[in-house]
C-alpha positions as CSV (number, residue, x, y, z in Angstrom):
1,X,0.0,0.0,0.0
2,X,3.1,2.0,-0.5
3,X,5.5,3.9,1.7
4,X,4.8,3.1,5.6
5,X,6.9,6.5,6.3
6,X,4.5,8.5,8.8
7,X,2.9,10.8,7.0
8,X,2.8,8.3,4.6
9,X,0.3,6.4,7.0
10,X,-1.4,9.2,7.7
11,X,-2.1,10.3,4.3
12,X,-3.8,7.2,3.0
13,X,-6.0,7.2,6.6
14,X,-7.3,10.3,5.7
15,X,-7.9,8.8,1.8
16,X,-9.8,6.2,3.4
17,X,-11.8,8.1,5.6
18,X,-12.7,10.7,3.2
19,X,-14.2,8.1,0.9
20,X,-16.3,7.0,3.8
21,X,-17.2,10.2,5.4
22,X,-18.4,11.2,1.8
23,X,-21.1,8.1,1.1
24,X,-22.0,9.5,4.6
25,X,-22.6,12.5,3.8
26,X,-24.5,11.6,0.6
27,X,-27.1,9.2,2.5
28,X,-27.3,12.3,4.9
29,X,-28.8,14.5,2.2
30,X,-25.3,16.6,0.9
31,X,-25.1,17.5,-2.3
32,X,-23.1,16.1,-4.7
33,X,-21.5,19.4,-6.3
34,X,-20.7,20.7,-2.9
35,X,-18.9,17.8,-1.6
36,X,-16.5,18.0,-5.0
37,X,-16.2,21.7,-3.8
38,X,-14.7,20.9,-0.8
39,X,-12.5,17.7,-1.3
40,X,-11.8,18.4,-5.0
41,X,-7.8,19.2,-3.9
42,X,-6.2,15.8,-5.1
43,X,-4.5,14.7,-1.5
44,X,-0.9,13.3,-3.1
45,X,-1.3,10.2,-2.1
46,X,-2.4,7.2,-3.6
47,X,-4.3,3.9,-2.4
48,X,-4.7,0.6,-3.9
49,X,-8.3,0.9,-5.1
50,X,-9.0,-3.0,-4.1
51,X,-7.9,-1.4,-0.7
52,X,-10.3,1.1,-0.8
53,X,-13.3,-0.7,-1.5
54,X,-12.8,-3.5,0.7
55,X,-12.2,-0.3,4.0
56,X,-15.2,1.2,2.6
57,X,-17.3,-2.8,2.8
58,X,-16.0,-2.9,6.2
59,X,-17.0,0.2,7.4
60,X,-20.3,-0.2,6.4
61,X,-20.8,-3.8,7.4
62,X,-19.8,-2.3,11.2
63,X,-22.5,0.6,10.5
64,X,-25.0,-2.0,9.6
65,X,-24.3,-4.4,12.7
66,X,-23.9,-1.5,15.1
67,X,-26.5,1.3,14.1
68,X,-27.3,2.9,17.4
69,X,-23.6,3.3,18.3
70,X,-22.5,5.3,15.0
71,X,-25.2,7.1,14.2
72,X,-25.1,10.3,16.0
73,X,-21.8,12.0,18.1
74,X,-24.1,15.2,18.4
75,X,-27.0,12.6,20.9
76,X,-24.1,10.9,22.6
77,X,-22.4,14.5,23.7
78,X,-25.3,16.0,24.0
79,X,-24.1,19.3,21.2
80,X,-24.7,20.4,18.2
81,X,-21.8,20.9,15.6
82,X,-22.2,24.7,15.7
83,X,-18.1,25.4,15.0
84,X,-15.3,23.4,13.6
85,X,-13.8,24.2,17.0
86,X,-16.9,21.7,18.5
87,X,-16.1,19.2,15.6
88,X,-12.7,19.1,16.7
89,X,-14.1,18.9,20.1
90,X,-16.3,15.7,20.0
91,X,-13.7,13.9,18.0
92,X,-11.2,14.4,20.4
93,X,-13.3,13.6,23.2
94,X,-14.7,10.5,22.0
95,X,-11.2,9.0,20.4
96,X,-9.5,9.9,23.9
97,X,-12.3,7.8,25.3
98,X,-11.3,4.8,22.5
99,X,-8.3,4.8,23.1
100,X,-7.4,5.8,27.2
101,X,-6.9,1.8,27.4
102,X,-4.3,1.5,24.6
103,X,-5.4,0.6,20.5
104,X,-6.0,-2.1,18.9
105,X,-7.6,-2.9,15.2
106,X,-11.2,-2.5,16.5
107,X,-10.9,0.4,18.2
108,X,-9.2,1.8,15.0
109,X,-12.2,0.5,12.4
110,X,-14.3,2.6,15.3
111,X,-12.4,5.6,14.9
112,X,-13.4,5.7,11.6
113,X,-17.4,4.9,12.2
114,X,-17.1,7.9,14.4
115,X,-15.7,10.5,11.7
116,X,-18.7,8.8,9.5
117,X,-21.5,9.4,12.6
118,X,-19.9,13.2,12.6
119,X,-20.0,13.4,9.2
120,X,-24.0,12.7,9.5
121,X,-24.4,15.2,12.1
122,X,-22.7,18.2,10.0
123,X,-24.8,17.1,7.1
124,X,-28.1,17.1,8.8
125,X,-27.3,20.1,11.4
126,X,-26.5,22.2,7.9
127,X,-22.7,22.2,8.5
128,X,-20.8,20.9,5.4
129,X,-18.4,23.1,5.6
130,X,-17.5,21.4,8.9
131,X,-16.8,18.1,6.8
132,X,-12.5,18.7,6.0
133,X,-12.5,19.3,9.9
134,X,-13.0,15.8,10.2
135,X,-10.7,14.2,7.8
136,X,-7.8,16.7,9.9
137,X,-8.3,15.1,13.1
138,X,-8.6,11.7,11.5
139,X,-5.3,13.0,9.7
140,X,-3.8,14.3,12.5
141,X,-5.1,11.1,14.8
142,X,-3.0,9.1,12.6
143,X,0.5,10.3,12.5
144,X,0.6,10.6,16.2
145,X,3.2,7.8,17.6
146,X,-0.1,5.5,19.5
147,X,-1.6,5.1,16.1
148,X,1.1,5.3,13.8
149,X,3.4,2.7,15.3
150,X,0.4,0.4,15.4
151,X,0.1,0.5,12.2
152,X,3.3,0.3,11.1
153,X,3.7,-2.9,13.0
154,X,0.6,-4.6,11.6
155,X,1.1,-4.2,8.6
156,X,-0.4,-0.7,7.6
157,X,-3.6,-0.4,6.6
158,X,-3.7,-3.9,4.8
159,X,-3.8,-4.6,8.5
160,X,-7.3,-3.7,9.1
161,X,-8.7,-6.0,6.8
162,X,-6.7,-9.0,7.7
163,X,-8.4,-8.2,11.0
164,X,-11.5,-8.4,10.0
165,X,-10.9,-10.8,7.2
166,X,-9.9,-13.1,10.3
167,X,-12.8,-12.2,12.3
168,X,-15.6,-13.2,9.9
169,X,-13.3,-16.5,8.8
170,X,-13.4,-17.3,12.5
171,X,-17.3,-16.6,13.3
172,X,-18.2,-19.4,9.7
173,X,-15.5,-21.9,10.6
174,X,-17.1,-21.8,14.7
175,X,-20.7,-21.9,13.1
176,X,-19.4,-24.5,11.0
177,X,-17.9,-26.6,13.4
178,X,-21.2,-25.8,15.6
179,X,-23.3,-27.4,12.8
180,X,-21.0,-30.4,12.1
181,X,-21.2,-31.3,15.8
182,X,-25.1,-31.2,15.4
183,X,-25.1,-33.5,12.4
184,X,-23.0,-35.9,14.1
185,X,-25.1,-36.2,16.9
186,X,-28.2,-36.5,14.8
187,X,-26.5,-39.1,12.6
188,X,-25.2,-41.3,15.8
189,X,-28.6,-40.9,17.3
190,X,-30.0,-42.5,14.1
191,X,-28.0,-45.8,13.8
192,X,-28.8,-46.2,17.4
193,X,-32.3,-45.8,17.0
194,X,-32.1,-48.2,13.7
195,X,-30.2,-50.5,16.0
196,X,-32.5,-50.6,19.2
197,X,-35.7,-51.1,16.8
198,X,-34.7,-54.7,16.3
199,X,-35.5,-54.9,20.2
200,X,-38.0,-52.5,20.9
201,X,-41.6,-51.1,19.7
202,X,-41.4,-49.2,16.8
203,X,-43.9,-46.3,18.1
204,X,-41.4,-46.2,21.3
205,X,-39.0,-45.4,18.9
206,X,-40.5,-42.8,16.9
207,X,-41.2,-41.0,20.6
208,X,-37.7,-41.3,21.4
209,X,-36.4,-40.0,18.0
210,X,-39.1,-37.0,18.3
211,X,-37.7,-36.5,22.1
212,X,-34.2,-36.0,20.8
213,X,-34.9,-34.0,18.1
214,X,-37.0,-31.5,20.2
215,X,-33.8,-31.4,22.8
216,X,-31.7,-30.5,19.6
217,X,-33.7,-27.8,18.4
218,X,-33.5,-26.4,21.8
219,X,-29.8,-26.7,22.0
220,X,-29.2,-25.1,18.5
221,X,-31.5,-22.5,19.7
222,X,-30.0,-21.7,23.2
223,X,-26.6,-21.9,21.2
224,X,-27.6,-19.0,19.1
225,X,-29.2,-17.1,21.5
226,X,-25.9,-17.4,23.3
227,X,-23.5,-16.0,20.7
228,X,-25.9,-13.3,19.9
């Protein structure tokens, strides 16, 4: 992803975030032909476009799954963005909050769901202007030593999708195992039921299969209920 020099780093966060704090914006009612007003000025820095897209699907996915957390900074602070001085404000505030117990790839993918919640509150408080203010302190965020030596040690910015990459691999191979245990029970249960009906009354049987299967369901269920 190129140069991991500091700025470097920095320079393709804000890249990243300014992709995402734009489709904000948009779904928050900005108009196009003022948001090219305002981030028209090419940045210097270039990111792989496969890069891009996949920060952009992750970002969004986290939206999605997590709604009430990054949708407004304005309702969790309890202001209004009347001043790029209160932008800078409530990013400050809530990062410091993130990060008092040290960084780590999550907190860092949440960093930028916050610039994206800003983002929506500038929009729909009538502050687009405001918008650049945010990509600064993302900026800004990133070339200071917490952030910027975590991501020159994992890897950049490749890192954050390897994260995540691993996290969703993890959650379908644990489901998968999950299911594969269930098969296996339901398959042993059958051979021993096919076994035992040499010996034993066939509607006895179909209760016992019917018992089993009902304790199942209620495993699967509880097991879902858990992980959720």
């Amino acid at each position: 992803m190129g140069s991991t020099g500091e700025w470097s780093l920095a320079s393709q966060g804000r890249v990243f975030c300014q992709h995402y704090v734009v489709q904000r914006s948009l779904k928050a009612g900005a108009q196009v032909k003022r948001l090219k007003s305002l981030f028209y000025t090419k940045s210097g820095c270039e990111v792989n476009d496969v890069y891009a897209g996949r920060m952009l699907e992750i970002l969004q996915t986290m939206e999605h799954l997590h709604p009430s957390v990054y949708k407004s900074c304005s309702a969790t602070l309890k202001v209004t963005m009347s001043s790029d001085d209160q932008v800078r404000w409530s990013y400050e505030n809530i990062t410091k909050e993130l990060l008092k117990t040290g960084v780590n790839w999550g907190k860092l993918i949440s960093i930028f769901t916050v610039c994206g919640a800003l983002a929506d509150d500038c929009v729909t408080q009538g502050h687009t202007d405001f918008l650049p203010v945010i990509l600064d302190c993302f900026e800004e965020s990133c070339s200071q030593p917490l952030l910027n030596t975590y991501l020159k040690e994992g890897n950049g910015w490749k890192g954050v999708i390897d994260y995540y990459d691993n996290q969703v691999n993890n959650k379908h191979r644990n489901k998968a195992t999950h299911n594969d245990k269930i098969s296996l029970i339901i398959s042993k249960s059958i051979e021993m039921f096919q076994h035992l009906s040499q010996y034993i009354d066939k509607r006895l049987i179909s209760a016992m299969v019917l018992v089993v299967l009902t304790i199942l369901t209620f495993t699967k269920i509880f097991f879902k209920d858990a992980k959720t």
